[in-house]
N, CA and C atoms of all chains as a GROMACS GRO file, in nm:
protein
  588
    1UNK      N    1  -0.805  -2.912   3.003
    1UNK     CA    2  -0.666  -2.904   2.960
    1UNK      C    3  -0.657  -2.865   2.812
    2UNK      N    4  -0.739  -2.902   2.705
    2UNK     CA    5  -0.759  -2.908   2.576
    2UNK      C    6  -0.794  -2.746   2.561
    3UNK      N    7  -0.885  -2.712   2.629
    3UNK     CA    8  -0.941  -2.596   2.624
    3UNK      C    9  -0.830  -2.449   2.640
    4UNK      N   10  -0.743  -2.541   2.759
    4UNK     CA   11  -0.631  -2.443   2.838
    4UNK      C   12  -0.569  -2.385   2.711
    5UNK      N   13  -0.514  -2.538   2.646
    5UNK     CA   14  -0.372  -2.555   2.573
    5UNK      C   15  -0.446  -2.461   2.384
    6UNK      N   16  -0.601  -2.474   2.373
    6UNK     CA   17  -0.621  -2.400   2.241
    6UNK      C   18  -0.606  -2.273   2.231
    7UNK      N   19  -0.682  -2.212   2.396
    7UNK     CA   20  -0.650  -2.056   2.423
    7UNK      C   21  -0.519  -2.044   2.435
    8UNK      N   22  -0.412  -2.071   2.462
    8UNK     CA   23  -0.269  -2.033   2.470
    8UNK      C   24  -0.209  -2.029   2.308
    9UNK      N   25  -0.285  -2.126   2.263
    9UNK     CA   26  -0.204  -2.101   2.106
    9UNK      C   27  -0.314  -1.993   2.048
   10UNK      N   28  -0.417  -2.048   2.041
   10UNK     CA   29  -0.532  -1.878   2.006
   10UNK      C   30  -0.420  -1.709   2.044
   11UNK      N   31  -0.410  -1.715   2.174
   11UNK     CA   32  -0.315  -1.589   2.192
   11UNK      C   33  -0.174  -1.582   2.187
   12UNK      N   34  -0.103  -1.700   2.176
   12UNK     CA   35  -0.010  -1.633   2.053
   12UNK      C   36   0.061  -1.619   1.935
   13UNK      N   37  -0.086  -1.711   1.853
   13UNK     CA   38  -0.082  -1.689   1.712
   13UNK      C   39  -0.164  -1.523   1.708
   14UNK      N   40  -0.236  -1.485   1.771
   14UNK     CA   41  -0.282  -1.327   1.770
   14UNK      C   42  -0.129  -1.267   1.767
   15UNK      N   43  -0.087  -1.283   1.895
   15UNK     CA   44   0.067  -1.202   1.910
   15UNK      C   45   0.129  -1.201   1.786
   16UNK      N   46   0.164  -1.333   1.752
   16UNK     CA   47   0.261  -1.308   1.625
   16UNK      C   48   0.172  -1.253   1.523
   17UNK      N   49   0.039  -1.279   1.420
   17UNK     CA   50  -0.031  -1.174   1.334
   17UNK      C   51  -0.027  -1.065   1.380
   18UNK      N   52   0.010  -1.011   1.466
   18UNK     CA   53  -0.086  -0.860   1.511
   18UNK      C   54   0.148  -0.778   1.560
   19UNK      N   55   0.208  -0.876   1.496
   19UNK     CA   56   0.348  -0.792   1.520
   19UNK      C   57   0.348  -0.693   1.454
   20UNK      N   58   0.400  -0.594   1.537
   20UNK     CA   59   0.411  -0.480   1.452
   20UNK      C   60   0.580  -0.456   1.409
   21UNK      N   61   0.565  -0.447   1.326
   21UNK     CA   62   0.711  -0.437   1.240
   21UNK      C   63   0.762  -0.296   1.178
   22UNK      N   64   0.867  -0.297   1.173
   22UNK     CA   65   0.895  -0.145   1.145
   22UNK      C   66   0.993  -0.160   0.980
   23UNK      N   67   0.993  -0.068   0.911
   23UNK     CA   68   1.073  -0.055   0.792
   23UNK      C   69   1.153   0.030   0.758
   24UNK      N   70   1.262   0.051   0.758
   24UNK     CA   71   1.368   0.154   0.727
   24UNK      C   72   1.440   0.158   0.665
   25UNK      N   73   1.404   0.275   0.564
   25UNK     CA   74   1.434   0.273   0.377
   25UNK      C   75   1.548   0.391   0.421
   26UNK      N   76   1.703   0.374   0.322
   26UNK     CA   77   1.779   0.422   0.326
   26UNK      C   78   1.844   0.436   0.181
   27UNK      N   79   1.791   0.509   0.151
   27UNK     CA   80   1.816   0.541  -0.032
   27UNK      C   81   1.930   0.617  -0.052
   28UNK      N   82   2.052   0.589  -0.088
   28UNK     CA   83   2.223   0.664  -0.147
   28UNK      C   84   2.168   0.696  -0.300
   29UNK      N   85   2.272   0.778  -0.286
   29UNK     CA   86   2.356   0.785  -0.415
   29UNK      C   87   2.282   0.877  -0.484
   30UNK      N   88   2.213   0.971  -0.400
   30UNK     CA   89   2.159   1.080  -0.465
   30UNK      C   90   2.235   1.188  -0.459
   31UNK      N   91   2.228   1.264  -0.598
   31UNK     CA   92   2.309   1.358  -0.685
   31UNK      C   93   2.364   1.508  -0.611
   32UNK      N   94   2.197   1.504  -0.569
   32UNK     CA   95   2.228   1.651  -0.546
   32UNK      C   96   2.117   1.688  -0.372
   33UNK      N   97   2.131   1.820  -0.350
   33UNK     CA   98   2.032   1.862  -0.219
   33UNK      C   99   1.942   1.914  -0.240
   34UNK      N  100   1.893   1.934  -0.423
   34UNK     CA  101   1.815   2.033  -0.432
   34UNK      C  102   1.690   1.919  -0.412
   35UNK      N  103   1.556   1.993  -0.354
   35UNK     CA  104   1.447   1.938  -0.400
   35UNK      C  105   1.422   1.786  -0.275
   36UNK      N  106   1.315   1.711  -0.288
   36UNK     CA  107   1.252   1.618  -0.194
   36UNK      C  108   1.248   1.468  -0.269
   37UNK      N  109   1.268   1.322  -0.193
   37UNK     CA  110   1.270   1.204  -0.219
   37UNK      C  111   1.111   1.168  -0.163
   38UNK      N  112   1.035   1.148  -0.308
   38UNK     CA  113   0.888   1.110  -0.288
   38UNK      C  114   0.876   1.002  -0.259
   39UNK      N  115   0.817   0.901  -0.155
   39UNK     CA  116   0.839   0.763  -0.128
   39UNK      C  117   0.691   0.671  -0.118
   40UNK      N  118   0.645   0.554  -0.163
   40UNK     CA  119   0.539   0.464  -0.163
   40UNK      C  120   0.590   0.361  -0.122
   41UNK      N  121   0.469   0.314  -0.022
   41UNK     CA  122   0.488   0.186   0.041
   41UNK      C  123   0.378   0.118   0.006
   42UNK      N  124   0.364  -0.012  -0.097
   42UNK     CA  125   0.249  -0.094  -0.103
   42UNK      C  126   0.236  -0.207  -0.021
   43UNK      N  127   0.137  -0.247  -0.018
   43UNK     CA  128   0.135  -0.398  -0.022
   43UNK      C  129   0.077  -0.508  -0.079
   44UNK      N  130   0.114  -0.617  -0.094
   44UNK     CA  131   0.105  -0.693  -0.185
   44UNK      C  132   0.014  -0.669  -0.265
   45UNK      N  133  -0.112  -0.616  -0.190
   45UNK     CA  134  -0.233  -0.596  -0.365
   45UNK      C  135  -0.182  -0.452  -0.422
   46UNK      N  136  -0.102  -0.438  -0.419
   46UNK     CA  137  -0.069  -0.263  -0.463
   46UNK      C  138  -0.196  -0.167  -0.391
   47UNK      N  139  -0.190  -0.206  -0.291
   47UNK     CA  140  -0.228  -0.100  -0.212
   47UNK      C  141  -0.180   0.013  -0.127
   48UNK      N  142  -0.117   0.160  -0.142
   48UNK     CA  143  -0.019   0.220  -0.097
   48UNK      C  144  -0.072   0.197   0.058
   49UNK      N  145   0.033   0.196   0.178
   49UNK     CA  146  -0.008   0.214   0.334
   49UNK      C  147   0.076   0.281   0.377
   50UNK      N  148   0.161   0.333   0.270
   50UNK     CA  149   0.235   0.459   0.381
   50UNK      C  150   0.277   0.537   0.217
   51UNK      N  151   0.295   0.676   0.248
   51UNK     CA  152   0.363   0.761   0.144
   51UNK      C  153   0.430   0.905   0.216
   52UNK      N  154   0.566   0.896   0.168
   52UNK     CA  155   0.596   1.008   0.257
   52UNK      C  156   0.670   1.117   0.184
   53UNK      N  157   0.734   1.228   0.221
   53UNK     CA  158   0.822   1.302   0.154
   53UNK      C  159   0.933   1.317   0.248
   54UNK      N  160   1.080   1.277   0.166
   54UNK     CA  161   1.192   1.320   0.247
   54UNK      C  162   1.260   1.439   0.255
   55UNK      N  163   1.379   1.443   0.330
   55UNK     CA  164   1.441   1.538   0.326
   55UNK      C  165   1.562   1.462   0.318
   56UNK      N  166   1.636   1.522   0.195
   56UNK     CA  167   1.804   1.488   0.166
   56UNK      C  168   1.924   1.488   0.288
   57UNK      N  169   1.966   1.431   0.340
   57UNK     CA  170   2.073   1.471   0.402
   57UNK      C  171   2.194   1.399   0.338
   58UNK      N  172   2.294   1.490   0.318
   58UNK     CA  173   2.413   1.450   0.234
   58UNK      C  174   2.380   1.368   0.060
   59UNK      N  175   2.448   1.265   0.083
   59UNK     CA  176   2.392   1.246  -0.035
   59UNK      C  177   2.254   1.078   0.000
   60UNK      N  178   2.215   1.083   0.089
   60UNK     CA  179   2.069   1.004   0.127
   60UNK      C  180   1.980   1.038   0.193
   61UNK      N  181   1.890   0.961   0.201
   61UNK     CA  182   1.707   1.014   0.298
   61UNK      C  183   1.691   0.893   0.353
   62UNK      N  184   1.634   0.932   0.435
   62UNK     CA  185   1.606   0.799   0.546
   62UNK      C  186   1.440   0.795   0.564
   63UNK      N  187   1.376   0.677   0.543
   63UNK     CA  188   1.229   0.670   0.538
   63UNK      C  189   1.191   0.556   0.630
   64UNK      N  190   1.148   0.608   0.762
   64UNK     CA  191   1.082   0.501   0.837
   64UNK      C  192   0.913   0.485   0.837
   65UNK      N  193   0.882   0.350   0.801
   65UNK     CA  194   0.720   0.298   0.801
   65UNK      C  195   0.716   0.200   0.951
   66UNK      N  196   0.616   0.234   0.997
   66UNK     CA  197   0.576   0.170   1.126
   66UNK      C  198   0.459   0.133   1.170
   67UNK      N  199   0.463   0.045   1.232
   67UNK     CA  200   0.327  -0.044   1.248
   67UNK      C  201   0.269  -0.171   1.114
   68UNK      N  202   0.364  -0.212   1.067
   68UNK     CA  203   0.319  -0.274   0.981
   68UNK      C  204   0.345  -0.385   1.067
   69UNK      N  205   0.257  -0.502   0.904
   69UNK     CA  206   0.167  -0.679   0.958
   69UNK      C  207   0.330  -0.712   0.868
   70UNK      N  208   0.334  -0.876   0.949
   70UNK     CA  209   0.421  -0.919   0.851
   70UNK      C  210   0.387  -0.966   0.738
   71UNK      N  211   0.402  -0.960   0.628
   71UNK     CA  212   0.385  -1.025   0.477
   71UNK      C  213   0.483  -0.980   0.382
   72UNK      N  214   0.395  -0.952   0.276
   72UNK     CA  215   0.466  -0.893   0.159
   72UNK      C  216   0.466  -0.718   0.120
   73UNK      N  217   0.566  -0.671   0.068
   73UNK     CA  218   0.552  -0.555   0.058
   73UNK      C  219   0.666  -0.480  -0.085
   74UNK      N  220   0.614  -0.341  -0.145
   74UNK     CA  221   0.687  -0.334  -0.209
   74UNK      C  222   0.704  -0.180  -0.221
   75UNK      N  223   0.830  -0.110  -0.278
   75UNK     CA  224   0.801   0.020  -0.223
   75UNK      C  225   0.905   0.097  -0.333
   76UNK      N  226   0.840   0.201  -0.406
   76UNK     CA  227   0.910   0.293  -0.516
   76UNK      C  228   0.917   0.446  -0.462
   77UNK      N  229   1.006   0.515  -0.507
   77UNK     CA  230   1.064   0.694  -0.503
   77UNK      C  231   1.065   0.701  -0.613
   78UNK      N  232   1.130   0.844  -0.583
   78UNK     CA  233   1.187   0.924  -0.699
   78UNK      C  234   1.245   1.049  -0.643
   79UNK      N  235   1.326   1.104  -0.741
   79UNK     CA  236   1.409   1.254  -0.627
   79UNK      C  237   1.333   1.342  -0.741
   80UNK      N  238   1.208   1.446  -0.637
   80UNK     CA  239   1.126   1.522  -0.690
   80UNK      C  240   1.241   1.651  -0.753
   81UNK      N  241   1.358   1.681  -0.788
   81UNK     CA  242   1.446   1.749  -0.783
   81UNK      C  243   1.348   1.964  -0.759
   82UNK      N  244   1.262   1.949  -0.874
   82UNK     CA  245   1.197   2.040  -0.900
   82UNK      C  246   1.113   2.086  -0.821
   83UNK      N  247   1.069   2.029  -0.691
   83UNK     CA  248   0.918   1.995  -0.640
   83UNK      C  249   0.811   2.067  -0.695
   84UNK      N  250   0.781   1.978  -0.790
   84UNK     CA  251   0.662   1.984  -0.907
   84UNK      C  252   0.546   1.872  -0.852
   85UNK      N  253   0.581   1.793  -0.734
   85UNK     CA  254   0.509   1.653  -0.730
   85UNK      C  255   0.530   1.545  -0.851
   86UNK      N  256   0.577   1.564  -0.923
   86UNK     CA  257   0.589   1.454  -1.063
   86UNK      C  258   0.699   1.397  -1.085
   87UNK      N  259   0.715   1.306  -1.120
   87UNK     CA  260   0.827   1.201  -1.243
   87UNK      C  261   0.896   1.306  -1.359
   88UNK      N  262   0.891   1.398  -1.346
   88UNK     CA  263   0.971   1.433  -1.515
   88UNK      C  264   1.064   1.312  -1.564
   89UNK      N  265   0.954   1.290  -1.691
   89UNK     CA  266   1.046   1.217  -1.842
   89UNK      C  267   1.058   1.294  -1.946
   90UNK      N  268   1.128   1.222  -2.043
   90UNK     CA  269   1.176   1.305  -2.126
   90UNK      C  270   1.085   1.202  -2.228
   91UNK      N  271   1.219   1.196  -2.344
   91UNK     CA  272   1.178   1.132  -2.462
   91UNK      C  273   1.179   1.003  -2.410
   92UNK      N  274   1.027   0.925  -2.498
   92UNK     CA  275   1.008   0.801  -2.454
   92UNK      C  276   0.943   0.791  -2.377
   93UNK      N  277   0.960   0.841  -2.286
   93UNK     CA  278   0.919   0.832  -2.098
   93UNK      C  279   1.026   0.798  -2.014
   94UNK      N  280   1.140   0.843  -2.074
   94UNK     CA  281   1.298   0.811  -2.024
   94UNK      C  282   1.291   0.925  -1.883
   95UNK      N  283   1.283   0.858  -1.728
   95UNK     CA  284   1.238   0.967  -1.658
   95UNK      C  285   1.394   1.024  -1.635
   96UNK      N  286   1.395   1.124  -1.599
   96UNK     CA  287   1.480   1.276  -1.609
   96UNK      C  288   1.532   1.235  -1.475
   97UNK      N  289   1.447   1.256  -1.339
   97UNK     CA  290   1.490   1.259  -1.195
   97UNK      C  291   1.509   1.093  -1.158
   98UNK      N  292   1.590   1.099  -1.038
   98UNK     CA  293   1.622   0.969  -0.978
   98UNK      C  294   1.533   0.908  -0.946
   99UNK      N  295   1.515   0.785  -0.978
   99UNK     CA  296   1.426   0.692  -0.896
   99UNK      C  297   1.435   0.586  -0.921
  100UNK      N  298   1.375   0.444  -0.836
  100UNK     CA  299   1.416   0.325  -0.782
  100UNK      C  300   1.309   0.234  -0.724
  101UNK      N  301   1.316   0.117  -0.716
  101UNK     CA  302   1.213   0.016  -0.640
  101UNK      C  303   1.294  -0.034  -0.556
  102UNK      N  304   1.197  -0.119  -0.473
  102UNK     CA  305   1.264  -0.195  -0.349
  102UNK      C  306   1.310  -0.350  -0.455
  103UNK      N  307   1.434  -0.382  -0.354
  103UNK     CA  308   1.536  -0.534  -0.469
  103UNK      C  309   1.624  -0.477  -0.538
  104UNK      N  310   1.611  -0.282  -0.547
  104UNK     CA  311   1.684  -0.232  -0.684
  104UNK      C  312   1.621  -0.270  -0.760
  105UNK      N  313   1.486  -0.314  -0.808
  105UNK     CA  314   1.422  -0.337  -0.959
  105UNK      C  315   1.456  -0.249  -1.028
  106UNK      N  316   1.497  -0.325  -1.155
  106UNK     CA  317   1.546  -0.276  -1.265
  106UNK      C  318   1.389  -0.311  -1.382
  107UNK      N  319   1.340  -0.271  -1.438
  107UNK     CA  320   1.280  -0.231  -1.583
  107UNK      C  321   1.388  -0.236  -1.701
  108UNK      N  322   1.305  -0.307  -1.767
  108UNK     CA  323   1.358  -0.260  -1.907
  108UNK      C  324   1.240  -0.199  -2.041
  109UNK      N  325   1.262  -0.125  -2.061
  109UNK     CA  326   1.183  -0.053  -2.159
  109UNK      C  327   1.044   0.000  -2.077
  110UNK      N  328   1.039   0.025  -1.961
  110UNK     CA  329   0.946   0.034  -1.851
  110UNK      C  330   0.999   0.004  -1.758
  111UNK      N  331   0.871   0.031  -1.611
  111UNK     CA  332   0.865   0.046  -1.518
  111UNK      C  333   0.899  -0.133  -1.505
  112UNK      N  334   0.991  -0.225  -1.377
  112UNK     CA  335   1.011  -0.343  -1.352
  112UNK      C  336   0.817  -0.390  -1.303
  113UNK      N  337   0.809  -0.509  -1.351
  113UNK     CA  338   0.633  -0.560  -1.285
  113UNK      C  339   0.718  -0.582  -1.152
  114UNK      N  340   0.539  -0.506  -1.108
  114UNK     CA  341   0.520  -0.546  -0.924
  114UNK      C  342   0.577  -0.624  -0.859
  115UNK      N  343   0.585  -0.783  -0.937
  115UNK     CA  344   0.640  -0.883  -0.821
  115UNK      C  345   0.756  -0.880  -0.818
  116UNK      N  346   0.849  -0.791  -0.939
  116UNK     CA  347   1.019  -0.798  -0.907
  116UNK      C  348   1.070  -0.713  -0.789
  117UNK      N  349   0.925  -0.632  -0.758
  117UNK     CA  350   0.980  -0.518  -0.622
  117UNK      C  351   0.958  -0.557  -0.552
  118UNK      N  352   0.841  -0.701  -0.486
  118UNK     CA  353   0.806  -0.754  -0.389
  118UNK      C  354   0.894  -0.781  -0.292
  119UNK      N  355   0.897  -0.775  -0.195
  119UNK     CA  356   0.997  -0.844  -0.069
  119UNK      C  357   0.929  -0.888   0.064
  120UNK      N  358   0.981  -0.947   0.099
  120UNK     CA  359   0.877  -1.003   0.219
  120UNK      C  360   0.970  -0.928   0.358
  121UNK      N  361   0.857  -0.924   0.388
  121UNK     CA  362   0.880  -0.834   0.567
  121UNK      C  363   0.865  -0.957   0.660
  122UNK      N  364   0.944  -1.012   0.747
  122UNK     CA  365   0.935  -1.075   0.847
  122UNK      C  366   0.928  -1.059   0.965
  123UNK      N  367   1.043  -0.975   0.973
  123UNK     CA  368   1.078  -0.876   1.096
  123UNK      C  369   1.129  -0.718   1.020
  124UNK      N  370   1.164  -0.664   1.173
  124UNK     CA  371   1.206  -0.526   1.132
  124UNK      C  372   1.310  -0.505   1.069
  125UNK      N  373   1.354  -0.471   0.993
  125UNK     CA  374   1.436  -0.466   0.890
  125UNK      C  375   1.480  -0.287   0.822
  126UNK      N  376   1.609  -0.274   0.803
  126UNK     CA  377   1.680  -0.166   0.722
  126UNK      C  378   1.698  -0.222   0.579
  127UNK      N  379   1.627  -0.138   0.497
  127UNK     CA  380   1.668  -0.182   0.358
  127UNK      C  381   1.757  -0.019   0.302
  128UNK      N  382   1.867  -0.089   0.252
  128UNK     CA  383   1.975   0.002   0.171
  128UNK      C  384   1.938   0.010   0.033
  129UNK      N  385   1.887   0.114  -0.058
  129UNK     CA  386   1.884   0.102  -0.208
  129UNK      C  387   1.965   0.230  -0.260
  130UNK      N  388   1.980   0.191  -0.363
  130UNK     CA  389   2.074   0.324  -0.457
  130UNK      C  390   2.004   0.337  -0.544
  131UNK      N  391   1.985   0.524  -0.542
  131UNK     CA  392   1.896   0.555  -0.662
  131UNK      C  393   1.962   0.557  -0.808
  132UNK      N  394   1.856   0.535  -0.889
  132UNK     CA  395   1.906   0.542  -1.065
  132UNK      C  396   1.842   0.681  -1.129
  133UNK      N  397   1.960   0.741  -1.180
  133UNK     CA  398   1.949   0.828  -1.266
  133UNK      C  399   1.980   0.812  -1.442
  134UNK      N  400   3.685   0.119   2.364
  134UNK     CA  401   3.547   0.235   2.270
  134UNK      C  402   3.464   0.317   2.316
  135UNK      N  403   3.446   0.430   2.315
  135UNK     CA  404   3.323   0.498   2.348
  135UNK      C  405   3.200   0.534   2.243
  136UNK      N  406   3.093   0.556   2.271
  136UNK     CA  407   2.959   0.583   2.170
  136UNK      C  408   2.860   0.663   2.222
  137UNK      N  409   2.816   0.710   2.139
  137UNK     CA  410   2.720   0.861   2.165
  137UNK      C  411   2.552   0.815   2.135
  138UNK      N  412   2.552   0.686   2.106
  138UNK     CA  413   2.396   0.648   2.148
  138UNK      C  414   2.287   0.699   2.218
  139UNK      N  415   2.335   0.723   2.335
  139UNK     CA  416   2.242   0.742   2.472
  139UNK      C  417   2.197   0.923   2.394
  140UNK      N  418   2.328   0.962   2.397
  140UNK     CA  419   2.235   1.104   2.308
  140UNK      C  420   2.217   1.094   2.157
  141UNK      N  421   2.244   1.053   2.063
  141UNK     CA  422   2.133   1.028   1.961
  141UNK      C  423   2.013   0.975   1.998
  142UNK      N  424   2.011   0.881   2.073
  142UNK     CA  425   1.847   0.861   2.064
  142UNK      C  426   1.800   0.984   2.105
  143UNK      N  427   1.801   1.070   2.240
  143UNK     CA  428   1.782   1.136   2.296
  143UNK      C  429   1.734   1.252   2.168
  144UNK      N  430   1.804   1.295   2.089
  144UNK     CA  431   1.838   1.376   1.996
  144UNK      C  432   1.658   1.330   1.875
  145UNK      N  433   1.688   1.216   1.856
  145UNK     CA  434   1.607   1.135   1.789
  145UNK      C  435   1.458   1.108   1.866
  146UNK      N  436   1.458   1.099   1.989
  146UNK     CA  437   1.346   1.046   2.104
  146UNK      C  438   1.294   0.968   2.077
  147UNK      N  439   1.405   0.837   2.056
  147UNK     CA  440   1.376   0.716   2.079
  147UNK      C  441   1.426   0.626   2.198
  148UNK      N  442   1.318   0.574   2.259
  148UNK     CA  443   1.376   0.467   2.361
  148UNK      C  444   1.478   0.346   2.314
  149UNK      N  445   1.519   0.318   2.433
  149UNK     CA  446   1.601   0.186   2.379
  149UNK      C  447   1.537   0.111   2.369
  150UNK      N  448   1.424   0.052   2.387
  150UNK     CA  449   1.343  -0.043   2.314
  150UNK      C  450   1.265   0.014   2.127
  151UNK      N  451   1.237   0.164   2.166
  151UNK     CA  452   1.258   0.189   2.038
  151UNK      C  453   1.355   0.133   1.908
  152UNK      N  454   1.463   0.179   1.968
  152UNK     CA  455   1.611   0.148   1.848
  152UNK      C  456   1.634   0.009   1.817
  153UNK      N  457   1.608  -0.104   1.967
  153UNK     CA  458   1.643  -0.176   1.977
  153UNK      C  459   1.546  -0.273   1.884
  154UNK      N  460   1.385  -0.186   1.907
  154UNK     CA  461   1.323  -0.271   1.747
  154UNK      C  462   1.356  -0.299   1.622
  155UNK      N  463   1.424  -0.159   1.603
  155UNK     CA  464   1.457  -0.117   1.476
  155UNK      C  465   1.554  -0.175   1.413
  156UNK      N  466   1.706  -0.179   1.495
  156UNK     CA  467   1.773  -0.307   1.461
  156UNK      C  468   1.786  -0.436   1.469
  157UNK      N  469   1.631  -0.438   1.526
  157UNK     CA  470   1.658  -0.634   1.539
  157UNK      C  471   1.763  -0.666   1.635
  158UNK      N  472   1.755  -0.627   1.762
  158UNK     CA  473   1.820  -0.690   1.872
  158UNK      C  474   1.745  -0.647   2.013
  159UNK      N  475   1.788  -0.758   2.082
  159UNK     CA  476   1.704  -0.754   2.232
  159UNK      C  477   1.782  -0.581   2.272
  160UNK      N  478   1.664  -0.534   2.369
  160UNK     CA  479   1.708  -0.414   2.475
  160UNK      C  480   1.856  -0.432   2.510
  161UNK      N  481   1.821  -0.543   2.579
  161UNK     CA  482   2.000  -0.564   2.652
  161UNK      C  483   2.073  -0.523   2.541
  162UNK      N  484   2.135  -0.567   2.447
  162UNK     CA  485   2.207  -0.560   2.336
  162UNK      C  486   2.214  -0.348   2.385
  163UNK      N  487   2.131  -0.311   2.342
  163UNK     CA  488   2.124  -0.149   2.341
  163UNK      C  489   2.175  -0.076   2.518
  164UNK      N  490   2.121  -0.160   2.593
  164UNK     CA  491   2.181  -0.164   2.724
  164UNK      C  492   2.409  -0.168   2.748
  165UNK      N  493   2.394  -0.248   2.709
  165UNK     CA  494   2.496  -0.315   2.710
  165UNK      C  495   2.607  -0.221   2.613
  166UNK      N  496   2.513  -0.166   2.524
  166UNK     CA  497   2.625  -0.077   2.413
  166UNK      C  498   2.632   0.031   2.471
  167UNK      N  499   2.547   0.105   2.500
  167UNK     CA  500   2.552   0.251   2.575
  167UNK      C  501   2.599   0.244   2.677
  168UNK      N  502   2.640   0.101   2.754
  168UNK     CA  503   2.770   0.123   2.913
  168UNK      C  504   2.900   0.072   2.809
  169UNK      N  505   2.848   0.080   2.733
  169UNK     CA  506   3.049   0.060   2.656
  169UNK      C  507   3.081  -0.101   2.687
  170UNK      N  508   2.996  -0.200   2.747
  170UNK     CA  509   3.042  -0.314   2.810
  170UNK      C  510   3.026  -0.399   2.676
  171UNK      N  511   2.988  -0.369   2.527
  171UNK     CA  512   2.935  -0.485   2.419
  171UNK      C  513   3.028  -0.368   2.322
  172UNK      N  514   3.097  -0.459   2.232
  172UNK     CA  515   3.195  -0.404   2.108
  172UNK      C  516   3.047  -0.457   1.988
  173UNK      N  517   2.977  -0.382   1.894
  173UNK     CA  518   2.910  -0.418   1.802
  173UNK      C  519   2.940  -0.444   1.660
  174UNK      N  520   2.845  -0.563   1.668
  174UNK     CA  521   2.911  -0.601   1.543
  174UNK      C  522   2.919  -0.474   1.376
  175UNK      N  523   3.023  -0.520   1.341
  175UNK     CA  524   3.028  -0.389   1.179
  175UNK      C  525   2.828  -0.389   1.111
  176UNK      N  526   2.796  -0.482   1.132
  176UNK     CA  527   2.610  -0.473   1.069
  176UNK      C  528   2.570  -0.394   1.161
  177UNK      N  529   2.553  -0.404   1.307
  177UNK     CA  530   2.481  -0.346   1.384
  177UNK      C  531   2.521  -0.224   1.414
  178UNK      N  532   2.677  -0.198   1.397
  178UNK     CA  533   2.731  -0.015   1.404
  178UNK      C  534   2.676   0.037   1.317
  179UNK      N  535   2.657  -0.023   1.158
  179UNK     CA  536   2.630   0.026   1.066
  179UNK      C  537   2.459   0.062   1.041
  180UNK      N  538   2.372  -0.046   1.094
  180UNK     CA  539   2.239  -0.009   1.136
  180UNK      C  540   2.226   0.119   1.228
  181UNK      N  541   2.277   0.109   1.342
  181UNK     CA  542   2.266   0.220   1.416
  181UNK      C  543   2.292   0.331   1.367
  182UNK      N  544   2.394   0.350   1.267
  182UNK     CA  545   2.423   0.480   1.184
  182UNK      C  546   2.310   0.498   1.095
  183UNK      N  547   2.264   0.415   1.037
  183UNK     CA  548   2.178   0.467   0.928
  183UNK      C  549   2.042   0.512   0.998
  184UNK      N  550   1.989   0.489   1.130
  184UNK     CA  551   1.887   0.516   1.191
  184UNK      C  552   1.924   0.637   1.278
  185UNK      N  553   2.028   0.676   1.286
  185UNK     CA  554   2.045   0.845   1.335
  185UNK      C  555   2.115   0.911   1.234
  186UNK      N  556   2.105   0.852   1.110
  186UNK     CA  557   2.093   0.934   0.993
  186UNK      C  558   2.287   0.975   0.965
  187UNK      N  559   2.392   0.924   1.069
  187UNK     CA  560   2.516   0.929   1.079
  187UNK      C  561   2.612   0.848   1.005
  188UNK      N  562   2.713   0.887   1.029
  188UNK     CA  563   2.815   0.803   1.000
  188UNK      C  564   2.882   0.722   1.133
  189UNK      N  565   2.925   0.626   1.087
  189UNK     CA  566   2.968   0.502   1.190
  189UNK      C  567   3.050   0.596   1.239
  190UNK      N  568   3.147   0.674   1.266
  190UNK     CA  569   3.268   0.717   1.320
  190UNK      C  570   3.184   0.845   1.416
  191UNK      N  571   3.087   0.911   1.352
  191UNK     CA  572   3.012   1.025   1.433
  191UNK      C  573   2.959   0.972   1.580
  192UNK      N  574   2.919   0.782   1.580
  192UNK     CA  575   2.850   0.752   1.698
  192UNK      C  576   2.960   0.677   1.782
  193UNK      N  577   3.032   0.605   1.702
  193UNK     CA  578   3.125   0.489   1.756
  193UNK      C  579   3.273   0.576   1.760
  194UNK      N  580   3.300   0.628   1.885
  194UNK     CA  581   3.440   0.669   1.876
  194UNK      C  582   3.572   0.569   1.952
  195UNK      N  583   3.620   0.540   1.844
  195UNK     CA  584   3.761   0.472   1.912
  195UNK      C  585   3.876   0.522   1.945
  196UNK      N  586   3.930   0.514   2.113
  196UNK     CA  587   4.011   0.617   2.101
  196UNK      C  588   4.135   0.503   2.158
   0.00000   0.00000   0.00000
């Protein structure tokens, strides 16, 4: 009976680790159509597991990640306007094109630290952000 | 109400267990919307729009 009742929780504590979860990034408030929304998906050790390139429609891009574990995760763009692949900044390092973290992290005098972009994934989830120019 | 689900996904080629991951609700729920028999809530019209890339009024028509 002991044996029965460990294998039943053995398989579905597997089930629940092994959920696969989906993420769907929905970034507004971009300016214009010219050019591509560069997108990173980390996780918690800043390890990227997904990176994609969008395509504008109207004024947002829609970025789905799939197959992810539940934990922690954190995830930055930018609107490549130029497609140069890069950040253009200006003076300072004041960057030029749109871009944003997951929470809306905000920076000040820099890029916001890692853990203000952190968010935890539980389930599948739509996240809404607005880009900063 | 009527709604154009059944062909966005189609459009999209996602199953209804597809979509239905995506917004965080059982199949039925996605069942139930595409026979017109479930009014959805303003979060879940509004999920469904942002995952066929639409506007709430393009999928959800009230006539």
């Amino acid at each position: 009976m002991k044996i029965t009742l460990a294998l039943f929780l053995l398989i579905i504590s597997a089930a629940v680790c092994n959920a696969q979860l989906s993420l769907d990034v929905r970034i507004s408030g971009i300016r214009n159509q010219t050019g591509k929304i560069m997108y990173q998906l980390f996780d918690e050790n800043e390890k990227v597991v997904d990176q994609q390139i969008g395509e504008i429609k109207g004024d947002s891009c829609l970025f789905t990640s799939v197959n992810l574990k539940p934990g922690k995760y954190g995830l930055r763009y930018y609107h490549d306007e130029n497609e140069n692949m890069v950040m253009e900044t200006g003076f300072r390092g004041i960057p030029k094109e749109g871009y944003g973290f997951s929470n809306n992290a905000k920076g000040s005098f820099g890029p916001p630290s890692f853990d203000k972009w952190l968010f935890e994934l539980g389930k599948s989830t739509i996240l809404r952000l607005r880009i900063t120019y | 109400m009527n709604n154009r689900i059944r062909e966005y996904r189609a459009k999209y080629n996602l199953t209804q267990d597809d979509l239905a991951k995506r917004v965080n609700v059982r199949r039925e729920t996605i069942v139930f919307l595409e026979k017109n028999k479930y009014n959805p809530s303003l979060k879940l019209a509004h999920d469904i729009a942002i995952i066929f890339e639409s506007r709430i009024e393009d999928i959800f028509i009230f006539e």
